[in-house]
Each structure stands twice: as structure tokens, then as C-alpha cells.
C-alpha positions in Angstrom: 10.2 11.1 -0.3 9.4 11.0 -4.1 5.6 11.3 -5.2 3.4 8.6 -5.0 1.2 7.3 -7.7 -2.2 6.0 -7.4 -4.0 4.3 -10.0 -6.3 1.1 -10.7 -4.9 -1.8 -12.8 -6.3 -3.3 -16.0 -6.5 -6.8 -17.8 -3.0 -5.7 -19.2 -1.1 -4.9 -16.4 -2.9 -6.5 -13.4 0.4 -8.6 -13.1 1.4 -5.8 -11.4 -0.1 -5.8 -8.3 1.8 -9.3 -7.3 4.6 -7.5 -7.0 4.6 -6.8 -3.2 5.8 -8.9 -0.6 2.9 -10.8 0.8 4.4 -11.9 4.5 0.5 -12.1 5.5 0.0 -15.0 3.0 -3.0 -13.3 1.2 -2.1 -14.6 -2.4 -2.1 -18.0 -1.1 -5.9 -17.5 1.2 -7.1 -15.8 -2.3 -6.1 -18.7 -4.7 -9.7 -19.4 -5.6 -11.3 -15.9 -5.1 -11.8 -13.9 -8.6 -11.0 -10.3 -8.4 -11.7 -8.4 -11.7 -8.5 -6.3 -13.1 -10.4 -3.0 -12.6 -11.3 -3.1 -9.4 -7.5 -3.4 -8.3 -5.9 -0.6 -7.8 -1.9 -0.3 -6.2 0.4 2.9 -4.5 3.8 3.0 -6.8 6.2 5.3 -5.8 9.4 5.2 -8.2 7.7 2.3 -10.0 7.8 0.1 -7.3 4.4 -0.8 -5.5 4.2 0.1 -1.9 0.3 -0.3 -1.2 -2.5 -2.1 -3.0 -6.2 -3.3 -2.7 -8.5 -5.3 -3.9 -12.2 -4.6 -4.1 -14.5 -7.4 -4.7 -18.0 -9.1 -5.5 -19.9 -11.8 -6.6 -20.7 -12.2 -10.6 -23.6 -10.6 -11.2 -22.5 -7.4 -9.1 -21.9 -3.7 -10.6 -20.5 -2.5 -7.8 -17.8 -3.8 -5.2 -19.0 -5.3 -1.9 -15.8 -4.9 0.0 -12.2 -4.7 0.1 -11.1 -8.2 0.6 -7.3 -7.6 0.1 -5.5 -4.8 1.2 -1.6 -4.6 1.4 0.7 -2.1 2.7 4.8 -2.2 3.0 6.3 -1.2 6.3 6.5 2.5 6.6 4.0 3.6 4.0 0.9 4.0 6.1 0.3 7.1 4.2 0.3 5.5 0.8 -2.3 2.9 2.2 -4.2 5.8 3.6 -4.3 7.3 0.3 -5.0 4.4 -1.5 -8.3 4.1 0.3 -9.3 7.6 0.6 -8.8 8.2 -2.7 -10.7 5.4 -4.4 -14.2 5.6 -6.0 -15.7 2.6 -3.8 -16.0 3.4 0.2 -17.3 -0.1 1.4 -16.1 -2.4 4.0 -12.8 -3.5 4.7 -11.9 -6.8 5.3 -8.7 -7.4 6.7 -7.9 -11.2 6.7 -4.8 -12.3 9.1 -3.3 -15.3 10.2 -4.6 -17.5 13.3 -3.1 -15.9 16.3 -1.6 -13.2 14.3 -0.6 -11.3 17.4 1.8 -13.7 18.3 4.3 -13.7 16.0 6.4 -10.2 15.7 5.8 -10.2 11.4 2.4 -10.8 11.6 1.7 -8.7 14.1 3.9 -6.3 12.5 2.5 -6.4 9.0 -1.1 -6.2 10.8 -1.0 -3.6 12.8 0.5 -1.2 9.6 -2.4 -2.1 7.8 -4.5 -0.7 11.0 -2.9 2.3 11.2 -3.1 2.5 7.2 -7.1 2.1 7.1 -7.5 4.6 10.8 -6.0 6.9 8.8 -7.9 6.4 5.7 -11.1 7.2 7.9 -12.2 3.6 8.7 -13.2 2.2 12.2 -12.9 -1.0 13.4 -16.5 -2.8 13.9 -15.9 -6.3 14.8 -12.7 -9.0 14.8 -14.0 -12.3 13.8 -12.9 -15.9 13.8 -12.6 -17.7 10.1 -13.1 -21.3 10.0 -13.2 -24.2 7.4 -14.4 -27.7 8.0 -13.5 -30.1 5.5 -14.8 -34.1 5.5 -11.3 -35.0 7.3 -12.8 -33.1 10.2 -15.3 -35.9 11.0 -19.1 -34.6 10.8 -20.5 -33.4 13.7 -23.3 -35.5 16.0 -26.7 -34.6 15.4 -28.1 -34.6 18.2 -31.4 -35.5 17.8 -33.6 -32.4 19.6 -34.6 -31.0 16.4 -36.8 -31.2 13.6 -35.9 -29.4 10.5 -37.7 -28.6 7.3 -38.0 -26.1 4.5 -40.0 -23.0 4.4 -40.8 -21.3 1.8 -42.7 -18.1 3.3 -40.0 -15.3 3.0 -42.2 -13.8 5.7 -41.5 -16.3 8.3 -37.9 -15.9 8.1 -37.8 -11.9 8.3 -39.7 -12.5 11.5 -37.7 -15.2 12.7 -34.7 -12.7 12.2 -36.0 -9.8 13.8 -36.9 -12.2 17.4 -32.8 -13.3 17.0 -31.3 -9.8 16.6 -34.0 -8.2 19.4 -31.3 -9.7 21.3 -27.6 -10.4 19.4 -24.2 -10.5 20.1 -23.3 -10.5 16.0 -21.6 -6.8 15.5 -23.1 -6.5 12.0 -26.9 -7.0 13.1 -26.3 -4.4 15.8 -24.6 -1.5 13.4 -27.6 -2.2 10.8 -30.1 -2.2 14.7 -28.2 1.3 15.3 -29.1 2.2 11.7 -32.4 1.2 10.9 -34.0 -0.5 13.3 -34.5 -4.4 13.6 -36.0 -4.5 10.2 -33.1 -3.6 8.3 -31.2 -5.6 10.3 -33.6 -8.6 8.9 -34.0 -7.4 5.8 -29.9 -7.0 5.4 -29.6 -10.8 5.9 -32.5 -11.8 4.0 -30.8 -9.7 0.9 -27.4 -11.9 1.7 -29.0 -14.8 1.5 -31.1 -14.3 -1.9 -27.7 -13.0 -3.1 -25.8 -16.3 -2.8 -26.3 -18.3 -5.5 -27.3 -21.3 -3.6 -31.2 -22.4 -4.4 -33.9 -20.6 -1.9 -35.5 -24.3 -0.8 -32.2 -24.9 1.0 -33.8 -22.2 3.8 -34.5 -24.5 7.0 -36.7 -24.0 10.2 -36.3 -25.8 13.2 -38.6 -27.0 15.3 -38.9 -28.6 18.8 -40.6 -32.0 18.6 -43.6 -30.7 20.3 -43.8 -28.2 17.7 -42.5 -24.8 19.3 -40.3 -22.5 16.8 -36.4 -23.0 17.8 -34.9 -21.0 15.1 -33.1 -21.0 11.1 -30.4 -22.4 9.6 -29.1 -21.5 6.1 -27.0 -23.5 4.5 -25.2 -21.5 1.6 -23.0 -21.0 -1.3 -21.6 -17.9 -1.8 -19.6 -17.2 -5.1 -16.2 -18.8 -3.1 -18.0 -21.8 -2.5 -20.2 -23.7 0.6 -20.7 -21.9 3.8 -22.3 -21.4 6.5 -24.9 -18.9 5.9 -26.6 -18.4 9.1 -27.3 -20.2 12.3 -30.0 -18.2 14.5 -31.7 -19.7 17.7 -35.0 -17.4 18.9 -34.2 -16.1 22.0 -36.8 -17.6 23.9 -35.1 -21.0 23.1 -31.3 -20.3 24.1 -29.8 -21.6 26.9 -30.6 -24.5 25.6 -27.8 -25.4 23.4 -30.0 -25.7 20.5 -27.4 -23.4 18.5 -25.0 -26.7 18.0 -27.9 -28.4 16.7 -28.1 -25.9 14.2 -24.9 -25.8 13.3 -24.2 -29.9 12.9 -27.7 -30.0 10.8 -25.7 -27.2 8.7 -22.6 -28.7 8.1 -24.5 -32.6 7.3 -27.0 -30.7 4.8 -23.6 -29.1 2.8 -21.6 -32.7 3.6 -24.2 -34.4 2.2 -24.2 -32.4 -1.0 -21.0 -33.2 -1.8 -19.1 -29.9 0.1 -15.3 -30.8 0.5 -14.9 -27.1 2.0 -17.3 -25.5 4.0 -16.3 -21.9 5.4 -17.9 -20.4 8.3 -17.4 -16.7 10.4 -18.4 -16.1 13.9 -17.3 -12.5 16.1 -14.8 -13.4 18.3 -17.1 -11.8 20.7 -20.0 -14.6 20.4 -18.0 -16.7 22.7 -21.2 -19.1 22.8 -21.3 -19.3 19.1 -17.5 -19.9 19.1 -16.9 -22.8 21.5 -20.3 -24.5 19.0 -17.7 -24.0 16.1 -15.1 -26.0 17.8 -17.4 -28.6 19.2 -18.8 -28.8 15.8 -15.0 -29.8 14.1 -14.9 -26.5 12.6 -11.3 -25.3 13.1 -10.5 -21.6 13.1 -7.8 -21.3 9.9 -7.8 -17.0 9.9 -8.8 -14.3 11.9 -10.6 -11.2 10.4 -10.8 -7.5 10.9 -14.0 -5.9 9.7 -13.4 -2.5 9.5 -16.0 0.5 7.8 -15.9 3.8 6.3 -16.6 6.3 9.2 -19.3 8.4 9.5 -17.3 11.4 10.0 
């Protein structure tokens, strides 16, 4: 097998890295993302690409935030693997696929190469999630009513809010950053995502019962790819309840009614609760994602 070449693109040859065959339909799912020239970087081996990445983040970032695209042909795990080891960034990996992507013999295919290309790169698998978009011909959601919602604007009230819904959470992330640093990093982590999106702070919302007891937050968002749903949290005292649907309809009506045509949302497939509120919500799941980071080793 002839040598292989690693090297990041630039402005000038960045066409470059649309040369391999896409059958996982990234180019299309990345139509609106931005990815800057130098932080792509492909696998050639006589020329031809064989393996390339894309590292990512928002605007205002100097350093990537993940790997949001990442593209191997068949039989050149070991270029993928090298592709990753050898870059300058070791973030997170996020490795988008098509609904039900185990179903179909190319999908699962191209997938499961890509696996075996990151494993051997050094990265572990923390979490499979489903992707969703809700768009207005989805039909808003019911409110239900239970609820009443209002802005805060005491950072301190949601860091506590966020510690009493990851003391006990089913959300992958929350738990690593748990593992890592106890439940303040794990509040602190999301309270840094959501000053990072460029959305404004007053759009922060508590939620009350009407007899005044604490329920939980919602935070609707924009991150730099547009509206989402930035985080629905119910205090655990409250669940059992429902209350997390309430959430997520008051979520979707706030970015409706601001003129969101697109509104992107991301649960683990493991919050099975959280996913059947998704569907009941009109939120359909249009991807499945692998969420995979550097290991430790």
C-alpha cells in the first residue's frame, strides 16, 4: 500500500476535501454549517483522498469544539485512525448518521468503518443520541397549562437549579463531567453552553407550579447553526409528573413565536422519558448521533 499523506487544507485548496464519496449524506446535513479551511484536514494517498475531518466552532472561538464531520472510505480505517491521532485538536467526535442507520447495509456499512476508524484512533463511545428538527409544518405543541414561566436573571439560581437536575440524570454528558468534577462542573459546563450561544441571556426561563413550588428551566437557544433547544430540566422532586413536556412545548412556542422556521433539538437515546416528550411534542427525529471522546488512556 503506497504512503499516506496527512495534511490540513487552506482557503486555496479546501475544494479538496469534497472529493470523497459522501454515501452518509454529510455534505447535504452540513449545507448551512461554516467550517473554516484550516481546521480541515483530509488522508491522500496517491493524490486521492481516503479519510477527512472537519473540526469546528462557533465565531468567536480560537480553538475547535468538536469534530462534526469525519469521513473515511471503506478499507482505510487506518488512515482515519491516523487522521485523528495525528491532529493538533483532541476534542469530541461527533459522528452524525442517518435515522435508523443500522438498517440499511451502506449505512451501516459506512458507519460502523468510521467506528472502527475513531476506536482505533483512541476514542470511546460516550453516548448515541437522537437528532430532531421541528419546523412550523409540524403543528406547535399544546401547552398544557400546569406551568408558569418567567425569566430570571440570577445566574445563581440556575447553577443551583442544575445541580438538583443532574444529582439525579440520565443525560451521558452531565454524568462524564459528575465523574469528573463533581455536580458543579457539571452545572457550571451547561451554564458556560448557554452564555456561549449567542442567543440573549433574558431568554433563560423558570418554571413554576401555580402554587409557587420550583418545577424546573427551560432555555430556549440559538447556537451559531441557528434555534434550538437549549435545555429542558425538571427538579427531581417534581418528575413523575410529566412536567418535562411542559417544558419542552413552552420551548418550542417561545422560538415559534420568534419567528424559528427550524428548531433543532438532541436527546440520548437512553432518556427514553425525554424521547417519547420529543415525539409527543411534533419533534421528529431526522439523524442519529454518535458522541464519541478522546480516551483517557
Amino acid at each position: 500500500m503506497t504512503r499516506l499523506v496527512i495534511r490540513a487544507l487552506d482557503a486555496h485548496d479546501a475544494p479538496l476535501f469534497d472529493t470523497l464519496p459522501d454515501p452518509l449524506g454529510l455534505a447535504a446535513a452540513h449545507a448551512r454549517t461554516v467550517h473554516r479551511p484550516e481546521w480541515k484536514r483530509v488522508a491522500l494517498r496517491d493524490g486521492v483522498v481516503v479519510a477527512r475531518g472537519a473540526w469546528w466552532g462557533g465565531p468567536d472561538d480560537t480553538t475547535p469544539v468538536n469534530i462534526n464531520w469525519f469521513d473515511v472510505a471503506e478499507g482505510e480505517e487506518e488512515a482515519g485512525a491516523a487522521l485523528l491521532r495525528t491532529a493538533p485538536h483532541r476534542v469530541e467526535l461527533e459522528l452524525d448518521l442517518p435515522a435508523g442507520w443500522r438498517d440499511s447495509p451502506v449505512t451501516r456499512a459506512a458507519g460502523e468503518t468510521r467506528l472502527r476508524a475513531a476506536r482505533a484512533a483512541g476514542y470511546e463511545v460516550l453516548v448515541e443520541r437522537y437528532l430532531y428538527h421541528w419546523t412550523p409544518r409540524c403543528g406547535l405543541p399544546e401547552r398544557p397549562g400546569r406551568l408558569r414561566f418567567r425569566p430570571e436573571a440570577d445566574d445563581a439560581v440556575f447553577f443551583d437549579a442544575l445541580r438538583r437536575i443532574h444529582s439525579d440524570t440520565l443525560d451521558a454528558h452531565a454524568r462524564r463531567a459528575i465523574a469528573e468534577g463533581g455536580l458543579d462542573q457539571a452545572a457550571q459546563e451547561e451554564l458556560d453552553f448557554f452564555r456561549w450561544c449567542p442567543s440573549p441571556r433574558r431568554w433563560w426561563q423558570v418554571a413554576h407550579t401555580p402554587g409557587g413550588e420550583f418545577v424546573g428551566i427551560h432555555v430556549p437557544a440559538h447556537n451559531p447553526g441557528g434555534p434550538c433547544i437549549g435545555f429542558i430540566g425538571v427538579v427531581p422532586e417534581q418528575r413523575g409528573r410529566g412536567y418535562s413536556l411542559d417544558l419542552l412545548a413552552e420551548c418550542t412556542h417561545f422560538l415559534a413565536e420568534r419567528g424559528a422556521q427550524l428548531v433543532k433539538g438532541a436527546t440520548d437515546q437512553a432518556n427514553v422519558p425525554m424521547a417519547r416528550n420529543f415525539a409527543r411534542a411534533g419533534h421528529p427525529v431526522v439523524a442519529e448521533r454518535i458522541s464519541l471522546v478522546p480516551g483517557r488512556g
